[in-house]
N, C-alpha and C positions, 0 to 999 in steps of 0.2 A: 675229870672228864672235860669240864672246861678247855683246861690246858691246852689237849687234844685240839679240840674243836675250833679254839685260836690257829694251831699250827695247822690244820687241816683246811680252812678258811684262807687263810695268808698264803698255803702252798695255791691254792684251788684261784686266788686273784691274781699273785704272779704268773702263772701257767694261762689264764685267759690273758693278762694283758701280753704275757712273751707270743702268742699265738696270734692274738689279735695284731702284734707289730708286721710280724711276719708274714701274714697274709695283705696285710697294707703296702709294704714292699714290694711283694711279691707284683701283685694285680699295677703297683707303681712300673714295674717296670716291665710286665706286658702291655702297658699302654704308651708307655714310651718306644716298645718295638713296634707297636703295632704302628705309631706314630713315622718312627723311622723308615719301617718297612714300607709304608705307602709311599712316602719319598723315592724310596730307591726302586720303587716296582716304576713310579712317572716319569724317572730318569733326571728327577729335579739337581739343583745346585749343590744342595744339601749332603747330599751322596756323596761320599769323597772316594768308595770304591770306583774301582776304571773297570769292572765286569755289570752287563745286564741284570739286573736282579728282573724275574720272575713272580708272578702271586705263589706259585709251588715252591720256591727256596722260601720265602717269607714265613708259608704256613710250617714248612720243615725247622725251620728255624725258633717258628714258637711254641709249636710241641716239643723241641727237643729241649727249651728253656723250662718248660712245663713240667715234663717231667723229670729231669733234673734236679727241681728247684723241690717238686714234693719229695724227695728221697734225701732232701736236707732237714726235713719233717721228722724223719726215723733216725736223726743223732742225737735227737732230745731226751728219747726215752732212756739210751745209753748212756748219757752225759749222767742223766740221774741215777743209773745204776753205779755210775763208777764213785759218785759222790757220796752216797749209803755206803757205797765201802769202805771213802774214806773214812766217813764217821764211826764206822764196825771198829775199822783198824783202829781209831784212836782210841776207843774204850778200851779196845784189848789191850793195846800198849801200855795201857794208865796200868791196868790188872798183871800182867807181867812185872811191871817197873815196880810197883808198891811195894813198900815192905810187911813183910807177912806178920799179921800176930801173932801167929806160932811158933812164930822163928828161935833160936835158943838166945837167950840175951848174953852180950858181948861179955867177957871179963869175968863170966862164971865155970 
């Protein structure tokens, strides 16, 4: 039971710290658009685009990073399913490959 509670513990602090990067990222680099975005709405230097930006392309632009960025959220749970199967797969293959005890023995 222990054993368990090791692996269930250590799954349970990877998964908060891979979340917790990702939401640090995430909030990183809507504050760098929000950053940029103000620029380019005052028409500053900084802009290297040669069209107007708008407060309305800025906020379209940060919802569409928004939502984007949570539906990169929903590859995690799949990564993990794919990864359980690798491990499924390999016990199975151990149990295929092995040799059977009740096999007839060789030379008889």
């Amino acid at each position: 039971m222990n054993i368990l509670k090791q692996k269930v513990t250590s799954w349970a602090i990877y998964a908060g710290i891979g979340t917790g990067l990702f939401f640090f990222i995430q909030y990183c680099a809507f504050s760098f658009g929000f950053w940029y975005g103000t620029h380019c709405v005052a028409g500053s230097y900084r802009c290297t685009a040669s069209t107007v930006y708008t407060p309305g392309d800025a906020t379209i632009v940060f919802f569409a990073i928004f939502v984007g960025s949570f539906n990169f959220m929903q590859l995690v749970p799949n990564i993990v399913a794919i990864l359980d199967g690798m491990k499924a797969a390999k016990r199975l293959y151990y149990v295929i490959n092995r040799k059977s005890i009740n096999a007839p023995r060789e030379g008889k």
